[in-house]
DOPADO-793031 format. One record per residue: residue number from 1; chain; y, z, x of N, C-alpha, C, O in turn. Coordinates in Angstrom, 2 decimals, decimal comma, m for minus. Example, Ala and Ser with C-alpha at 12.3 -4.5 7.8 and 13.67 -1.06 7.14 Angstrom:
# DOPADO-793031
<num:1; cadena:A; npy:m5,69; npz:7,80; npx:13,19; capy:m4,50; capz:7,80; capx:12,30; cpy:m3,30; cpz:7,80; cpx:13,20; opy:m3,32; opz:8,46; opx:14,24>
<num:2; cadena:A; npy:m2,25; npz:7,08; npx:12,85; capy:m1,06; capz:7,14; capx:13,67; cpy:0,03; cpz:7,87; cpx:12,90; opy:1,14; opz:8,04; opx:13,41>
//
This chain:
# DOPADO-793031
<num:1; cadena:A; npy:42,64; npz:m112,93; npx:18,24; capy:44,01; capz:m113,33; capx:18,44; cpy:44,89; cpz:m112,10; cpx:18,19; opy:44,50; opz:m111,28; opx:17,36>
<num:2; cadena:A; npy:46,04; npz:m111,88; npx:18,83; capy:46,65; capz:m110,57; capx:18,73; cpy:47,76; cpz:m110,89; cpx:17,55; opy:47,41; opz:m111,96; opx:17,05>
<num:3; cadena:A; npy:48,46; npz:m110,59; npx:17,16; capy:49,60; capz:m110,52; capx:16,10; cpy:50,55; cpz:m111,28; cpx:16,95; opy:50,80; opz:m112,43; opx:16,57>
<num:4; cadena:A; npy:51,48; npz:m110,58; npx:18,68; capy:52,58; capz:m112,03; capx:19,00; cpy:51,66; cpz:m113,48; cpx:18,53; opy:51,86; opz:m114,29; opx:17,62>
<num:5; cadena:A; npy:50,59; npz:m113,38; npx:19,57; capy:50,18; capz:m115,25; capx:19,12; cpy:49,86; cpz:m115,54; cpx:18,06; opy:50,13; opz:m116,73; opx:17,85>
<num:6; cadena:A; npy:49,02; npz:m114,66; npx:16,55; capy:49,55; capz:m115,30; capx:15,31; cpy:50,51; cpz:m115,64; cpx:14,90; opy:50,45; opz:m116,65; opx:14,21>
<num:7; cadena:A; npy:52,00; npz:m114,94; npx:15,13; capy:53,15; capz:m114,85; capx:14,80; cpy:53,96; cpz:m116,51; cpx:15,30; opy:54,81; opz:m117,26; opx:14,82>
<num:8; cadena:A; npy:53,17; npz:m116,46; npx:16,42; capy:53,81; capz:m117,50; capx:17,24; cpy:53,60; cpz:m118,71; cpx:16,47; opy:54,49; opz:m119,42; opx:16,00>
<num:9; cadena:A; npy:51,76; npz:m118,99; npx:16,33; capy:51,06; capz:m120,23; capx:16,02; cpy:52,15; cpz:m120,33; cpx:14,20; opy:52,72; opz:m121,34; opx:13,78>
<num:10; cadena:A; npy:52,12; npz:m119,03; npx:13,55; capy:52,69; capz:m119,67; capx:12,06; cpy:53,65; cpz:m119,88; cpx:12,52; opy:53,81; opz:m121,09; opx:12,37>
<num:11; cadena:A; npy:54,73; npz:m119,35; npx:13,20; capy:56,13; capz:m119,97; capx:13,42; cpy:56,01; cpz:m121,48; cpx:13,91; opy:57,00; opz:m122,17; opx:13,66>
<num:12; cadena:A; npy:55,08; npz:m122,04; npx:14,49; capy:54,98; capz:m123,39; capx:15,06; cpy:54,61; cpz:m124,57; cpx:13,78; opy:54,82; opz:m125,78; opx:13,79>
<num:13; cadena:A; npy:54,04; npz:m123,82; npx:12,84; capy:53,33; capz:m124,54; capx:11,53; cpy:54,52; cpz:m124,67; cpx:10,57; opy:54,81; opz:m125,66; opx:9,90>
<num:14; cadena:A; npy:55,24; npz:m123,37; npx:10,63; capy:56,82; capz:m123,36; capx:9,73; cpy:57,65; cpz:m124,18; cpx:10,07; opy:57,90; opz:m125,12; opx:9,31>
<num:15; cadena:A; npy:58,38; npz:m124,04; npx:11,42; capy:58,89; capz:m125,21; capx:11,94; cpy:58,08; cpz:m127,02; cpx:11,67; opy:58,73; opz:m127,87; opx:11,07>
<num:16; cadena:A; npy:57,07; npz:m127,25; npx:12,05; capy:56,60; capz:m128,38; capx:11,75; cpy:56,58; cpz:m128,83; cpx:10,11; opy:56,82; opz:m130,00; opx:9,80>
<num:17; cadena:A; npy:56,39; npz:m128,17; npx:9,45; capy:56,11; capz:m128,57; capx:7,70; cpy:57,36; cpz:m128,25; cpx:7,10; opy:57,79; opz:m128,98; opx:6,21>
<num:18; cadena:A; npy:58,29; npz:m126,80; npx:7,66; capy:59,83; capz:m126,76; capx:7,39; cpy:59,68; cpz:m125,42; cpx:5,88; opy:58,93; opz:m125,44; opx:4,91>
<num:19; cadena:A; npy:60,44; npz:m124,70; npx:6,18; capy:60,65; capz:m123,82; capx:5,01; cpy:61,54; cpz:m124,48; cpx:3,59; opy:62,58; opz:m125,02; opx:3,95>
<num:20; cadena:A; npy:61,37; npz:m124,52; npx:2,45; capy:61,35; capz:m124,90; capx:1,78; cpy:62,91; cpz:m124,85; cpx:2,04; opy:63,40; opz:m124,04; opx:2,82>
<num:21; cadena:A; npy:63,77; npz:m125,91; npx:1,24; capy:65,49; capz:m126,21; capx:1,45; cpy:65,67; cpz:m126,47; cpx:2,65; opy:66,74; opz:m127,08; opx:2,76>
<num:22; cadena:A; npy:65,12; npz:m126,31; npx:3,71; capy:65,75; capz:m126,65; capx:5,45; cpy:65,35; cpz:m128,07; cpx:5,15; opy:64,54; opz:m128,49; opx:4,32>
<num:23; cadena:A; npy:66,21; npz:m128,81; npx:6,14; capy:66,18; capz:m129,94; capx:6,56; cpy:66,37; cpz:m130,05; cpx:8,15; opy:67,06; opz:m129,58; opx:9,05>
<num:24; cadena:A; npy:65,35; npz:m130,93; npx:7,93; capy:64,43; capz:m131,18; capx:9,63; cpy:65,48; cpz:m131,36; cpx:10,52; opy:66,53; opz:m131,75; opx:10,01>
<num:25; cadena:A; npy:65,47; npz:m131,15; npx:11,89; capy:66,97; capz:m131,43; capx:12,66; cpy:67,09; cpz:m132,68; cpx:13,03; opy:67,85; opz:m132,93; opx:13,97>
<num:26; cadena:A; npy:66,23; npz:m133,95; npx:12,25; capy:66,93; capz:m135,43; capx:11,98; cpy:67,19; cpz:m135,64; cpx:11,29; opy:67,54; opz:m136,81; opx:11,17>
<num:27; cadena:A; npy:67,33; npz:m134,54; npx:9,89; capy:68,09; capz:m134,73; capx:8,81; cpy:67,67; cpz:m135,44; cpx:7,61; opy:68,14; opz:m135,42; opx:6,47>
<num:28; cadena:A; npy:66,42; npz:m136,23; npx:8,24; capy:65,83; capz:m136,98; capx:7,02; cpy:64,37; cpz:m136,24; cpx:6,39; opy:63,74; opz:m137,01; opx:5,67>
<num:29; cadena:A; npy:64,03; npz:m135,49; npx:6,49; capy:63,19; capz:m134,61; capx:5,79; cpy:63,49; cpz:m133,29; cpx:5,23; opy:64,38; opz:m132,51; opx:5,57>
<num:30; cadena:A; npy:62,54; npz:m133,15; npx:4,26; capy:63,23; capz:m131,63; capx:3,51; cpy:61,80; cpz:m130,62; cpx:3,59; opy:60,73; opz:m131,21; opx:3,46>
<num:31; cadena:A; npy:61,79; npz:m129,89; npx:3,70; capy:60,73; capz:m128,65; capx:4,12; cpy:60,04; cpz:m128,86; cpx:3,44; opy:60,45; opz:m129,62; opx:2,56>
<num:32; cadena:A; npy:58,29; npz:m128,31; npx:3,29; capy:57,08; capz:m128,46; capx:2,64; cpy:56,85; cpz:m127,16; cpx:2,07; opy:56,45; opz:m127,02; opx:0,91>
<num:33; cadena:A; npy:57,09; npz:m126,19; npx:2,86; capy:56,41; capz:m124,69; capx:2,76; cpy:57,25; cpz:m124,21; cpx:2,33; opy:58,42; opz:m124,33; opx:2,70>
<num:34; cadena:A; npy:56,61; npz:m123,18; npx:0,96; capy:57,14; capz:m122,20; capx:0,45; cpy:58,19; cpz:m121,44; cpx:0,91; opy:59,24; opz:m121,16; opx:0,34>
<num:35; cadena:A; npy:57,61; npz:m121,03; npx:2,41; capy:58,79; capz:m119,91; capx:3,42; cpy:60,48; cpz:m120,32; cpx:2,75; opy:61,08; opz:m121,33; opx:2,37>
<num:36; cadena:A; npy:60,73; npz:m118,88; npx:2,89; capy:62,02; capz:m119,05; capx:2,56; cpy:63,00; cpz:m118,63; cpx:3,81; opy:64,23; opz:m118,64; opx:3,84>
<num:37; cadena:A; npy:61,82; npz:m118,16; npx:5,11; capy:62,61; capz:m117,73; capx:6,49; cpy:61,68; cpz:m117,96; cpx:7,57; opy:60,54; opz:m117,61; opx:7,24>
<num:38; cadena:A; npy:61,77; npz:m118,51; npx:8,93; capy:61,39; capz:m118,85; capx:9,68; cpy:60,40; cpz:m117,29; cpx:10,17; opy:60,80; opz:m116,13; opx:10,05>
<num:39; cadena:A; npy:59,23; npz:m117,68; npx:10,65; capy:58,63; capz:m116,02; capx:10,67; cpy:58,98; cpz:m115,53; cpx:12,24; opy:58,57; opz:m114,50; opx:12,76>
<num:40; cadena:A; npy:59,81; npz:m116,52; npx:12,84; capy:60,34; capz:m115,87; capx:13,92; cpy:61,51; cpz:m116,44; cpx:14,12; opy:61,54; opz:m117,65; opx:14,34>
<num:41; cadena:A; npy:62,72; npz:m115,70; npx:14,07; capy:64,12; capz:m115,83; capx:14,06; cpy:64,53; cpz:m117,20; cpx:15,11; opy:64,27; opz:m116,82; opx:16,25>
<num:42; cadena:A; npy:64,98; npz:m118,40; npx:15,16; capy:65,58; capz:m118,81; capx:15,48; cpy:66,75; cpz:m118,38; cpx:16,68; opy:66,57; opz:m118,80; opx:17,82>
<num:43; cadena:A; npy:67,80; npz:m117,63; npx:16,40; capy:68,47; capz:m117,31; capx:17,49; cpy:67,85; cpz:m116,01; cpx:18,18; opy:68,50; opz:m115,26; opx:18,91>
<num:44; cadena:A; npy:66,48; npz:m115,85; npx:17,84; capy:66,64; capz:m114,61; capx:19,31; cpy:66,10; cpz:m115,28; cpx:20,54; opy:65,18; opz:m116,10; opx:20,47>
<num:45; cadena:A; npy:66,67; npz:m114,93; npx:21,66; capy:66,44; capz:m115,24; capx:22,82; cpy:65,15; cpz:m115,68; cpx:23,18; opy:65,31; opz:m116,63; opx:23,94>
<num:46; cadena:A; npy:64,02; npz:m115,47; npx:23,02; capy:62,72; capz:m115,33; capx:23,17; cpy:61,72; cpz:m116,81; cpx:22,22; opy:60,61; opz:m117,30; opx:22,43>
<num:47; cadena:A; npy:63,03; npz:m117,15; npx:20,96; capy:62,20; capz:m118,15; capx:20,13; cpy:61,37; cpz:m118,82; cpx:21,08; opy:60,21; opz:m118,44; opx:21,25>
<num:48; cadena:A; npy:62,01; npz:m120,06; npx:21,88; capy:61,41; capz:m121,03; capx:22,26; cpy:59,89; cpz:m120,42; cpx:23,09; opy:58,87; opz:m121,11; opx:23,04>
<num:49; cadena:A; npy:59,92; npz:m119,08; npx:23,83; capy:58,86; capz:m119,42; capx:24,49; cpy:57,76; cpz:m118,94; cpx:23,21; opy:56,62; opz:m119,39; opx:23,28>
<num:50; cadena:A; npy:58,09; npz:m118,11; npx:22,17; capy:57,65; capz:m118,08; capx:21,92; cpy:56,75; cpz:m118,88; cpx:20,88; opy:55,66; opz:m118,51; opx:20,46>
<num:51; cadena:A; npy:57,51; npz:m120,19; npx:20,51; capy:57,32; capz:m121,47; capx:20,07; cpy:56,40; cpz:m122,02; cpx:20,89; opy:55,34; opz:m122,44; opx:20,42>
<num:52; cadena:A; npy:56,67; npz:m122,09; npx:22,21; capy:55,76; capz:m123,03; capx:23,35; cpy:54,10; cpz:m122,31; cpx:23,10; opy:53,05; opz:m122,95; opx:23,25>
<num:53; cadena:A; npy:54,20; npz:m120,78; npx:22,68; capy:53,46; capz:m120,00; capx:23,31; cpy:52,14; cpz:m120,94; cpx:21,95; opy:51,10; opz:m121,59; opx:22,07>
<num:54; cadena:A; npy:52,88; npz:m120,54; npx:20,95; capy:52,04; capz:m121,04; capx:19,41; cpy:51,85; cpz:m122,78; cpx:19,87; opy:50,64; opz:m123,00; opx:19,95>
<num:55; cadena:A; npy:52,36; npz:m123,57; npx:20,06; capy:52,13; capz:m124,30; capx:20,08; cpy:50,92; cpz:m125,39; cpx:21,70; opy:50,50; opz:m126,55; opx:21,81>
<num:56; cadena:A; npy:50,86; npz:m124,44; npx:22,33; capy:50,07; capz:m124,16; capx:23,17; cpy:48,74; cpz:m123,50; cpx:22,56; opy:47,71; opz:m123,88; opx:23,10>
<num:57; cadena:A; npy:48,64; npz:m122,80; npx:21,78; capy:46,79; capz:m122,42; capx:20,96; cpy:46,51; cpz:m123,20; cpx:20,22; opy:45,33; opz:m123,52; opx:20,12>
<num:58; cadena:A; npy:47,62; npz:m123,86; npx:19,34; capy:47,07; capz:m125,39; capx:18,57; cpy:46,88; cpz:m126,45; cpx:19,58; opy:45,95; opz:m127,16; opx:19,18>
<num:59; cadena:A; npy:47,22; npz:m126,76; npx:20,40; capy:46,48; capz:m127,99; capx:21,15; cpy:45,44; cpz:m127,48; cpx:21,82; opy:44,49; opz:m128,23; opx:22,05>
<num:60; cadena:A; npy:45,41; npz:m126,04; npx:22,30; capy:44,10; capz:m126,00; capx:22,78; cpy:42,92; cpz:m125,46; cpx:22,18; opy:42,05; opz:m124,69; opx:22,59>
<num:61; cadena:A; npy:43,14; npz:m126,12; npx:20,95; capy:42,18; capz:m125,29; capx:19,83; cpy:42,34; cpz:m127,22; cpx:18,88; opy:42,58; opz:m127,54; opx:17,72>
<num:62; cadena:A; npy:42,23; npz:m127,51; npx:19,34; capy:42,54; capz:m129,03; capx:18,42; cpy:43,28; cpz:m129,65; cpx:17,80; opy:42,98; opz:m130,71; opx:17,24>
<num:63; cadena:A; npy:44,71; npz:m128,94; npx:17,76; capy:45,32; capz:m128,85; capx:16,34; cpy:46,50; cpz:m129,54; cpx:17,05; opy:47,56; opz:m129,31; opx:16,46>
<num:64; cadena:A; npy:46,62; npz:m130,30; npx:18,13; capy:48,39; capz:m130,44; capx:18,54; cpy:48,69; cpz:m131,62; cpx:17,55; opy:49,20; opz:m132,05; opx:18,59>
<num:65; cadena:A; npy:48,88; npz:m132,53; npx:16,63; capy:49,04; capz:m132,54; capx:15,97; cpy:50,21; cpz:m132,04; cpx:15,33; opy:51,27; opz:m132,67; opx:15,26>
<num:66; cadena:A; npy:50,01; npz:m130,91; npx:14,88; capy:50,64; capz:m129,99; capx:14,53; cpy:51,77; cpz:m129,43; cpx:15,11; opy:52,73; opz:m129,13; opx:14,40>
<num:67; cadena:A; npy:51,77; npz:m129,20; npx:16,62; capy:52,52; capz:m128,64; capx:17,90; cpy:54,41; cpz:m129,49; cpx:17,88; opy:55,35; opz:m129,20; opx:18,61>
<num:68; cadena:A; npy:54,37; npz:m130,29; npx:17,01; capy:55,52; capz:m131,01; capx:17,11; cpy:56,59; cpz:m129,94; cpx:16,35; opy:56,37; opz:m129,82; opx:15,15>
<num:69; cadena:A; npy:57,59; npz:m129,24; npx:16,84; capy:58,86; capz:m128,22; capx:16,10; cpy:60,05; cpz:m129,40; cpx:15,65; opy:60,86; opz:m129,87; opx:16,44>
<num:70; cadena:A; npy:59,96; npz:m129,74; npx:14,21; capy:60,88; capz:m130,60; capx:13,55; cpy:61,97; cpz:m129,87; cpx:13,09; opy:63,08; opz:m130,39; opx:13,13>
<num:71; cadena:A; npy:61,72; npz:m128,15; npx:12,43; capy:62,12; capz:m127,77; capx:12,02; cpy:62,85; cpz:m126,56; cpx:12,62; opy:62,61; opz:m125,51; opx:12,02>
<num:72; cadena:A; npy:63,55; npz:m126,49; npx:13,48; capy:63,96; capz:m125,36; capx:14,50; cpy:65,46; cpz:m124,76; cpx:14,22; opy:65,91; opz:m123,99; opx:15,06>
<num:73; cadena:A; npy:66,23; npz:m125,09; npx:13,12; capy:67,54; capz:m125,36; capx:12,87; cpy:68,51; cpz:m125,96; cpx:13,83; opy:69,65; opz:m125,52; opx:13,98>
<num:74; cadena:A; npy:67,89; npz:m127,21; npx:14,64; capy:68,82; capz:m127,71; capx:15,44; cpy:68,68; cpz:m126,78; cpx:17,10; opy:69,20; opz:m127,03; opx:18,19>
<num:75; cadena:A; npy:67,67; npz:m125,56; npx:16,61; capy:67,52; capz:m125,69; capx:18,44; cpy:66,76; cpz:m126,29; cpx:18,99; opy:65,79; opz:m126,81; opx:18,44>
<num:76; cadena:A; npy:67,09; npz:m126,38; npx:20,51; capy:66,91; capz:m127,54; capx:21,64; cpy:65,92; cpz:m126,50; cpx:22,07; opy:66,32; opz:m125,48; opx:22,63>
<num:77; cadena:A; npy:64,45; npz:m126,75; npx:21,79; capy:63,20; capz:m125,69; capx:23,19; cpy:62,31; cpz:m127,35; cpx:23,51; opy:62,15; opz:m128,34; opx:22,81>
<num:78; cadena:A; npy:61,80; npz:m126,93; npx:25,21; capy:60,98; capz:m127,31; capx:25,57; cpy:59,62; cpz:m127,24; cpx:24,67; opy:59,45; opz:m126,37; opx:23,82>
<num:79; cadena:A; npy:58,61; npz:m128,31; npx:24,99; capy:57,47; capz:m127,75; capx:24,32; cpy:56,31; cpz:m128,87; cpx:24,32; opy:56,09; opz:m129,61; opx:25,28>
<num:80; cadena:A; npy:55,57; npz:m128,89; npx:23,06; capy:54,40; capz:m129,90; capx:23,55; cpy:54,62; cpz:m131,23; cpx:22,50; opy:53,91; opz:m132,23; opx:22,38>
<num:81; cadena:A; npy:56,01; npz:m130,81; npx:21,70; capy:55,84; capz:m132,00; capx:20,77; cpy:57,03; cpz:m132,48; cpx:20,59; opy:57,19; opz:m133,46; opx:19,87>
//
């Protein structure tokens, strides 16, 4: 696996479980994970695909599940969950 698609797949796991103090963008959950920052920035241009990209090796590796982004600070990306 190269470093973008690790980068990608933890950013897809951060978003889903939530960095610790964020609250999920329905407002009714509070983060699981330690993280204290998303490991891929939110407003840069590139998040979402690169969200799709991580969340695309967990379903095709078994894991979609997982693939659902709860935690995005309220951005709107396409994706698998």
């Amino acid at each position: 696996m190269f470093r973008r698609e690790a980068k990608s797949v933890e950013e897809v796991l951060i978003s889903h479980f939530g960095p610790d103090g964020e609250t999920s963008n329905s407002g009714n959950r509070q983060g699981q994970l330690q993280n204290l920052v998303h490991s891929i920035d939110t407003t840069r241009p590139d998040y979402c695909t690169r969200l799709l990209l991580g969340q695309t090796i967990l379903a095709l590796n078994a894991y979609r599940r997982y693939a659902s982004a709860l935690y995005t600070k309220k951005r709107r990306c396409p994706g698998l969950g």
